[in-house]
N, C-alpha and C positions, 0 to 999 in steps of 0.2 A: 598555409591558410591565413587568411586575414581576420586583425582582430575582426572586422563586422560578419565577416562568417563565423566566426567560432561565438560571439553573442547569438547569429542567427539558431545555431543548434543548440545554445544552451536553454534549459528547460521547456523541452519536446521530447515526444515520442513517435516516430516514424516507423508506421507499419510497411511492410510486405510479405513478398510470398517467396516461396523455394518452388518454382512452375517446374521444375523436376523430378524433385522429391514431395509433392503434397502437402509441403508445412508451409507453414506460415509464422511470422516472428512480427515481434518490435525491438526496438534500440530504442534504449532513452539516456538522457543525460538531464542531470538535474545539477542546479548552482544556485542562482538566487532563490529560488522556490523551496530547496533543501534549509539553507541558511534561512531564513523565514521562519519555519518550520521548527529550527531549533532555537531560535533566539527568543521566540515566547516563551523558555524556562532556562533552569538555571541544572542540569541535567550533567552526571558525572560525565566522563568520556566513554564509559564501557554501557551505560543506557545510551548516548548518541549514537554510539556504535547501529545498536539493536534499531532503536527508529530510525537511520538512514535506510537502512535494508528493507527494513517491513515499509518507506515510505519510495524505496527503487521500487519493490514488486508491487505498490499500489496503484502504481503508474505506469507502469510494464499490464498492468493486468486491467487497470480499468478503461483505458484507451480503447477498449467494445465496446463501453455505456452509450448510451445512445442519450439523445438531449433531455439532459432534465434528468434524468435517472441519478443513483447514487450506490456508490460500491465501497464498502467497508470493511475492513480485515479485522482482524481482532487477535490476538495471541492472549492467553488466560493459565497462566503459571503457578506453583507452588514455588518455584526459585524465586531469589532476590528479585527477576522480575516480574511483578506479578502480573501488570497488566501491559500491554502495545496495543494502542488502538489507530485507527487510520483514517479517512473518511475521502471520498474521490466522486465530487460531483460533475457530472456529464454539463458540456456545456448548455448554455439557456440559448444560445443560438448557434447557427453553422458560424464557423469563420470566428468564434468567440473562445476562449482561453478556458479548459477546465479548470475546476479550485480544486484543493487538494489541502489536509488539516492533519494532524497527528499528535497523539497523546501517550505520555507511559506513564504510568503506576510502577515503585520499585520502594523494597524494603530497604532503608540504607544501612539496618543493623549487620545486614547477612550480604550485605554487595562486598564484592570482591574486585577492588576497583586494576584490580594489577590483571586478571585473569580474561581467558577466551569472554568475549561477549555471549555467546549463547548458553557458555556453562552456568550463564546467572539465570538460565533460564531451566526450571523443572518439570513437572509432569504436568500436563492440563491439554490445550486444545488448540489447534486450531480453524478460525473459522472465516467466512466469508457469507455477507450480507451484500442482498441488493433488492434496494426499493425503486421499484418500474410506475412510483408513482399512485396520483390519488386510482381508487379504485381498483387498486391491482395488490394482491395479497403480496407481501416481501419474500425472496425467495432464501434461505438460511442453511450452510450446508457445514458441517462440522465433521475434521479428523483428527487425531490424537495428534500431539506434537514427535515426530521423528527426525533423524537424522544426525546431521551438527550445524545445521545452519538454519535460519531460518524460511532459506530459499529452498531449503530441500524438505523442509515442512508443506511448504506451496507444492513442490514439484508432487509429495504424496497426495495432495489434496485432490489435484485433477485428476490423479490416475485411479483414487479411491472413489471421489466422489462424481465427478464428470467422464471418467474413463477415457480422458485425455491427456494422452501422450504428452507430456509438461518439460522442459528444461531451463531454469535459467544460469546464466551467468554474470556474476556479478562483482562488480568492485567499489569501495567509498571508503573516503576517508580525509584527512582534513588537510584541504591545499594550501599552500603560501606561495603567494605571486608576488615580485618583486615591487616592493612599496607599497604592499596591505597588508591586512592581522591576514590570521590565519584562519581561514571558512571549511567547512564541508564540502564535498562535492562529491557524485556519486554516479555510477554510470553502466548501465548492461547490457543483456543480447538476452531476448525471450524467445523459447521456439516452442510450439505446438505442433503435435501431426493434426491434418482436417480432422475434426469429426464424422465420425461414420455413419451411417445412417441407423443400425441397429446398434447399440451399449454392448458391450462384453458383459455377459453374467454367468457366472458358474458357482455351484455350491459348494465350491473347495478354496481354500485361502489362496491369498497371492504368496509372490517370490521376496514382499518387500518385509522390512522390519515389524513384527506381532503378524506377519499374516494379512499384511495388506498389500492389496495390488500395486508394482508397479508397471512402467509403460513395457517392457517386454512380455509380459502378460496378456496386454492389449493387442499384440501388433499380430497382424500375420507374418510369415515368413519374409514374402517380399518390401509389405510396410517394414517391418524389421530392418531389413538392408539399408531402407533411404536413411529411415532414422539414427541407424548406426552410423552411419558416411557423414551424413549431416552435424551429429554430437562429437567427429572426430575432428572433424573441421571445427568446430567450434571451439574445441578446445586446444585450438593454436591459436588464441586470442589472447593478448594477453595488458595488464592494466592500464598502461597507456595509451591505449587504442579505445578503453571501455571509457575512461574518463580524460586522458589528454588532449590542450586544445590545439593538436595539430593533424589527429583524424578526424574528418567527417564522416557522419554514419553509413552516408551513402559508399564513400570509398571505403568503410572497413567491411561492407556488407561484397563487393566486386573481392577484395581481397581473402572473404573465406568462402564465399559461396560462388565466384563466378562459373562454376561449370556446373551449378544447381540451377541458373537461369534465375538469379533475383529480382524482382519487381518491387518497386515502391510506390507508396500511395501518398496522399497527402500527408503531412507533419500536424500533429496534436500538441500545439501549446497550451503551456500548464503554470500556473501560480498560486500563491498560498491564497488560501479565502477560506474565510468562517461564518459558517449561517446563524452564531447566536443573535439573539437580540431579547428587549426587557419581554416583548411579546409573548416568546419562544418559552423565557425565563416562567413568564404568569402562566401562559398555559399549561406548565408541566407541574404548576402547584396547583393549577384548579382542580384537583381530585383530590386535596384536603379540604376540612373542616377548621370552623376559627378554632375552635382548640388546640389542633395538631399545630397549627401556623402559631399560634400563642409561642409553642416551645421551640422555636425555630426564631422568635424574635432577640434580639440582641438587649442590653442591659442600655443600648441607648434610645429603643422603640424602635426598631428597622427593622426589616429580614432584609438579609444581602445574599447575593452569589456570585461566582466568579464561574467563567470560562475556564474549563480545563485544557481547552484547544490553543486560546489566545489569549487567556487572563485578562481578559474582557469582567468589570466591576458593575454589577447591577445592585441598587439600593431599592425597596420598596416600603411603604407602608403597609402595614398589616393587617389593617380593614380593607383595604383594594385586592386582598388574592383569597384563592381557594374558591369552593362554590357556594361559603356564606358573601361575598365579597361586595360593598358597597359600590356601586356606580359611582363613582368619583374618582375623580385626577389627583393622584396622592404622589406618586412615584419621585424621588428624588432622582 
């Protein structure tokens, strides 16, 4: 491969389908957008760990949005970490780049910077938001945190809450190319069975961890078969193929699936972008009162805030916010 194909695939997501087995998958690979992503903080190596992976599946999974829409993961812990948050806006036009932003919360009393990434993670949830926009209620759907990975959190989640057939595969970690530092890079394989037309429900628990569903629950006999064929092939995939730049996705995709009859669709480019602004900032204080805003003023007469996404610095005056707020241009 040439370097200008291996930029071409780097940060995209390329859908297709399995036209034999029913499923349908993405491949993404992520580099400058991952790097992005973590150089707005100052983050040990075992929290980067946690946000590459939660920011592969949010790009693996939001590649559905449709324009303008926005899809958001969330992981909410009792372990060292306590928060992973994500955020993956659909583009503003066809042929235009999604943004994609990521945040974590982490205790550094109780991190354990030598240990598994996930074991820094405890008991809490995981969830997945998406807003379809003005006039359309957000749709929010929450599962306990299971498994040991965070991918296999995801994979409960569709099978508990969408009662889709979910797998990913996944690899990241921090590349060194001859004559640069050392970056992130991160790179998977998603596969879904179709959705069915009627949901699986039954009043008995599933086969998965606490009694929750997973996909072999879902499938019938025969879906069963493909899905099994298809997750056996998949896992003769292995890390250089998920993230090296000498396969393309197209050829790793001929290489595990070609006797599933793979199809590919267009490629979804993807780059870091952050929607704050001072706008964003006033609006989410206008539901105080000049009091409230009083105690949130700093010892030099400012309220300030920062970006947790991109530590983006907003300074304001404190007679211009909240819904006592002066009509006047104050803002530093």
């Amino acid at each position: 491969m040439t370097l200008g194909s291996q930029i071409a695939w780097d940060d995209t997501v390329l859908p297709f389908t399995l036209d034999a087995s029913d499923i349908r998958g993405r491949v993404a690979r992520l580099d400058g957008v991952l790097d992005a992503v973590l150089k707005q903080h100052d983050y040990p190596p075992v929290i980067e760990a946690l946000v590459a992976e939660m920011a592969l599946l949010t790009a693996l999974i939001g590649q559905t949005m449709k324009l303008e829409w926005k899809l958001s993961l969330q992981v909410r812990s009792s372990g060292a970490a306590r928060l992973i948050a994500t955020d993956y806006y659909g583009p503003t036009e066809d042929g235009e780049p999604a943004r994609m932003r990521a945040y974590a919360g982490y205790d550094a009393d109780l991190l354990d910077a030598g240990a598994d990434p996930f074991s820094q993670v405890g008991d809490g949830y995981f969830a997945i938001l998406i807003d379809q926009g003005s006039g359309m209620a957000p749709y929010q759907g929450i599962t306990p945190l299971t498994g040991s990975s965070l991918s296999a959190c995801a994979e409960t989640y569709f099978a508990q809450s969408e009662q889709i057939p979910t797998r990913f595969s996944l690899s990241f970690g921090l590349n060194q190319n001859a004559g640069q530092g050392a970056r992130w890079r991160a790179g998977g394989v998603m596969l879904q069975h179709m959705p069915k037309a009627s949901p699986f429900a039954s009043g008995e628990g599933g086969s998965g961890e606490g009694g929750l569903l997973a996909a072999e629950d879902i499938l019938t006999d025969d879906e069963g078969e493909n899905w099994r064929r298809a997750n056996l092939l998949l896992d003769t995939v292995d890390d250089l193929e998920l993230i090296g730049p000498s396969v393309a996705p197209t050829d790793l995709l001929v290489r595990l699936f070609h006797e599933e009859a793979p199809r590919v669709y267009d490629a979804q480019p993807i780059t870091f972008g952050c929607t704050c602004s001072a706008d964003r900032v006033r609006q989410s204080l206008s539901i105080y009162s000049a009091k409230d805003i009083g105690t949130m003023t700093t010892d030099e007469g400012i309220v300030t805030a920062d970006c947790q996404f991109c530590g983006a610095h907003y300074e304001f005056q404190p007679d211009t916010l909240g819904f006592e707020a002066e009509k006047t241009d104050g803002d530093a």
